[in-house]
N, C-alpha and C positions, 0 to 999 in steps of 0.2 A: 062766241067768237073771241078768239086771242084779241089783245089788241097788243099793238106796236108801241111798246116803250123805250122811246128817246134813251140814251144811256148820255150821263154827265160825269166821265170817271174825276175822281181829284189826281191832281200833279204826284202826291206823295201815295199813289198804291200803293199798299203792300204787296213786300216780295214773298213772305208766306203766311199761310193764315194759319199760325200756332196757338193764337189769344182766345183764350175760352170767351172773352167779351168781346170780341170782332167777330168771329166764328158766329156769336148768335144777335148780332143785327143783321148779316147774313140770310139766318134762320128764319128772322120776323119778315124780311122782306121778300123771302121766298114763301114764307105763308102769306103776305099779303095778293103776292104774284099768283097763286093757285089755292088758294082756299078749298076748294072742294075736291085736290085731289087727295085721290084711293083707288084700291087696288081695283086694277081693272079686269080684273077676272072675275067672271059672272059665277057667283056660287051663292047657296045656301048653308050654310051650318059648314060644321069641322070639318065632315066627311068631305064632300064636295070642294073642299076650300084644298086641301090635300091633295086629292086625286087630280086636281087642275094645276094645282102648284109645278106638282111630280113632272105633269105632261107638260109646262111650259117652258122643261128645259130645253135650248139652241130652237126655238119660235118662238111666236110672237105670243100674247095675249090674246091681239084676237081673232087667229088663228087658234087658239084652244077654245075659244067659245064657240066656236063654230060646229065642236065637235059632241061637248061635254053635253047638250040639251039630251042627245042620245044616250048616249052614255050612261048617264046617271038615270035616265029611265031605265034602261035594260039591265043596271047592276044600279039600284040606289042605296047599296050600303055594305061594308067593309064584307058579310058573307055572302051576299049576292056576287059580290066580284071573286071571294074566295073560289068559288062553283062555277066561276063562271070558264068556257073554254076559250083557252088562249086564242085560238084563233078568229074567232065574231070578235073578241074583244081587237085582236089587230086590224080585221076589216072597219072597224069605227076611228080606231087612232089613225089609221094609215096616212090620210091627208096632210099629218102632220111630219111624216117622214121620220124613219129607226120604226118601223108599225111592227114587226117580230120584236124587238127589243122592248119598246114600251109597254105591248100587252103581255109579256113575261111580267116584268117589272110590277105593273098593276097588282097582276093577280096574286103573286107571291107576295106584295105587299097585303092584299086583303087577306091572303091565308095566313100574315102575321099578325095580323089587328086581331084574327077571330083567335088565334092559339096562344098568343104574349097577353093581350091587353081585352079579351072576353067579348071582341068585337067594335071597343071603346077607342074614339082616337086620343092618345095621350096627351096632357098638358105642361110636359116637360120635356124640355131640350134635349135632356141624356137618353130617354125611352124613342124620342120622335128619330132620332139619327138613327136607331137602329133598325129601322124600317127601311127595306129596299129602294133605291132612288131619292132617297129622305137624308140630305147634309146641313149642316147650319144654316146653311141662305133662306132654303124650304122650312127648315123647323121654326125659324121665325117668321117667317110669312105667317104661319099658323097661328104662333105664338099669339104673334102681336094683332092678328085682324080675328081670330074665331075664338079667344080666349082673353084677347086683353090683356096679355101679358108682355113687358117690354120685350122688345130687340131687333137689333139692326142687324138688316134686308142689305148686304153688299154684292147687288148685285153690276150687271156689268155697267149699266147707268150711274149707281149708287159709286161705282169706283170712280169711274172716268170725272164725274163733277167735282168728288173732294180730291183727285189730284188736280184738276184746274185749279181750284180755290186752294189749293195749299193746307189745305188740312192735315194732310197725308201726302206719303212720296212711294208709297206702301205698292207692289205689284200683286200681293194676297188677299185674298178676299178675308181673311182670318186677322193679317194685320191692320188692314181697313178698317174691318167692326173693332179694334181695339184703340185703335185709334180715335176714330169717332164716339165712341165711348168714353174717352177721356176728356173729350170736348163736350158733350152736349146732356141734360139732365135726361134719366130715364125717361121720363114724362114725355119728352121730346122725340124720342127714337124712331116710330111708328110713322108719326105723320112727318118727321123731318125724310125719311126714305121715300115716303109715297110723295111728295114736294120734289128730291133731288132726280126722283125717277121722270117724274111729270116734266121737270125743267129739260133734263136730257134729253127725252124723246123730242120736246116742243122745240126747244130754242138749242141751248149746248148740244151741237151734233157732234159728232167725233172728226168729222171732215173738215164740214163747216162751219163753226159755231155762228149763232145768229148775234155777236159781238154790239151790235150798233141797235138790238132794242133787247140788252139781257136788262133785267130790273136787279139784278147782282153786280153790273159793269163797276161799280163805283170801289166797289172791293175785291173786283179778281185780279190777281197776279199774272193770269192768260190772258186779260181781254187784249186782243187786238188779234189774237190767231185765227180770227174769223171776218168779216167785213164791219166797220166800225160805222157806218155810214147806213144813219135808219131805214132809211130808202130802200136800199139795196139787202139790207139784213134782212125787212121786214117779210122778203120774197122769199125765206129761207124757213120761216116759222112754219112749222108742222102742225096743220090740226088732226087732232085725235080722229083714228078711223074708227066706226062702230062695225 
């Protein structure tokens, strides 16, 4: 269960957070705020971590979990999906809506894993882009959760919280990850996005933020564009659907 954190902002908030050393007590306090979060897409290995990535783009999370259990039974690996026919594979994505579009996408992706990379999913950024429905955001998903290799996940969460915090003023998903890469150490990249995403979904809403119990109130440059008042904020906090 979330709990309701009180916010004490001080008198002198900053008006942007450029400071690579405000930026990461920030950091700390948002890993103390979510400690266990991680990607919430239910997968095993590369393969799986990929194919769900690909399909969680414009829905949710778990809305793709919902579909993938099948899924990766009926095509479990990059030439099973190569073989596999466009259209069973649309009938399983459909719930997620673009079902013609996505199971194109899939399978042309699995007939490039088995004919580029021997069936293998890549460990690098310049090979993973060149996969069908595979851009920066998705190749680090990968990257950084089935490989353990840094990089920053900007996605639509991941923007909307470092423009509230003033880290960025950036409307590119491209300038964002350079951005935050100028601020925050490799090391940090992975769980600081699975942290910015968790905060977004829970408390920073895009509407309403939950202002009056964010555990970051004390250093946002927005707080107050949401209700500032615990009480009332606390009715706002989102828990995770499974």
């Amino acid at each position: 269960m979330l709990s309701s954190m009180a916010a004490s902002p001080s008198a002198s908030r900053p008006q942007r957070e450029d400071c690579r050393a405000c930026a990461n007590e920030v950091r700390a306090l948002l890993a103390k705020a979510y400690p266990d979060a991680h990607c919430e897409l239910n997968y095993a290995g590369p393969y799986q971590l990929l194919v769900a990535t690909v399909l969680s783009a414009q829905t949710t999370d778990r809305r793709v979990n919902t579909v993938t259990p099948t899924l990766f039974n009926r095509w479990p690996g990059p030439q099973a999906l190569a073989d596999a026919d466009i259209g069973e594979v649309e009938t399983v994505v459909a719930p997620l809506g673009c079902g013609p579009t996505r199971a194109a996408r899939l399978v042309s992706m699995g007939a490039k894993l088995v004919d580029n990379f021997d069936g293998a999913i890549p460990d690098d950024l310049d090979s993973l882009v060149t996969l069908p429905g595979v851009g920066r955001k998705t190749a680090n998903v990968v990257l950084g959760n089935a490989f353990g290799i840094p990089g920053i996940t900007p996605d639509t969460h991941v923007m909307r919280v470092s423009r509230c915090l003033g880290w960025t003023d950036a409307t590119t998903p491209a300038k964002v990850e350079t951005d935050l890469a100028e601020l925050f150490d490799p090391s940090e990249w992975v769980m600081l996005c699975h942290r910015l995403i968790w905060h977004g979904r829970r408390r920073c809403h895009s509407r309403r933020p939950a202002c009056g119990v964010c555990p970051v109130a004390e250093w946002c440059p927005s707080f107050g564009e949401g209700p500032t008042d615990p009480e009332e904020a606390a009715t706002l906090v989102r828990e995770p659907r499974r």
